[in-house]
Phi, psi and omega in degrees: 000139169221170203247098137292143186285204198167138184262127183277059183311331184274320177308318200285346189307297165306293215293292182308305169294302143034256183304330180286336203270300205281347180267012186065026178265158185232163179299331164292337160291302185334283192319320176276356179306307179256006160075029170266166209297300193262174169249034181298312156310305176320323181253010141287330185266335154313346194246343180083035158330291178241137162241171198291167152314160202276326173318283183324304204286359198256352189264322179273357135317293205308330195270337172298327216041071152225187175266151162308352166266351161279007140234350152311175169201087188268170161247160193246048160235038189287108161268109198255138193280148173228114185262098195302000000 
């Protein structure tokens, strides 16, 4: 067995509204960042529904000013069996 890390959706969920609320951004700037019709993603990836596409998660860093791992949120106590 080894300890892989694991994305925490609902943490990271919480995390991404977070960082928007802190960056002075509303899910509607979000929507229009990314040109989507609705903000129906947006509050899927807030709710840990969902997470962005990695295109997506790598464009709301650049608007967040963070790194991507300041918005993962993993856990390390994911045990994976690994078969030699």
């Amino acid at each position: 067995m080894v300890n892989l890390p694991v994305i925490d959706m609902v943490k990271t969920g919480q995390n991404i509204e977070k960082l928007r609320k802190q960056a002075g951004l509303s899910v509607k700037d979000l929507q229009e960042i990314f040109g989507f019709a609705t903000p129906q993603a947006i509050y899927k990836w807030q709710q840990g529904a969902a997470l962005p596409a990695i295109d997506n998660l790598v464009v709301l860093a650049a608007v967040l000013q963070v790194r991507l791992d300041d918005i993962l949120v993993t856990d390390m106590t994911a045990q994976i069996p690994i078969s030699a």
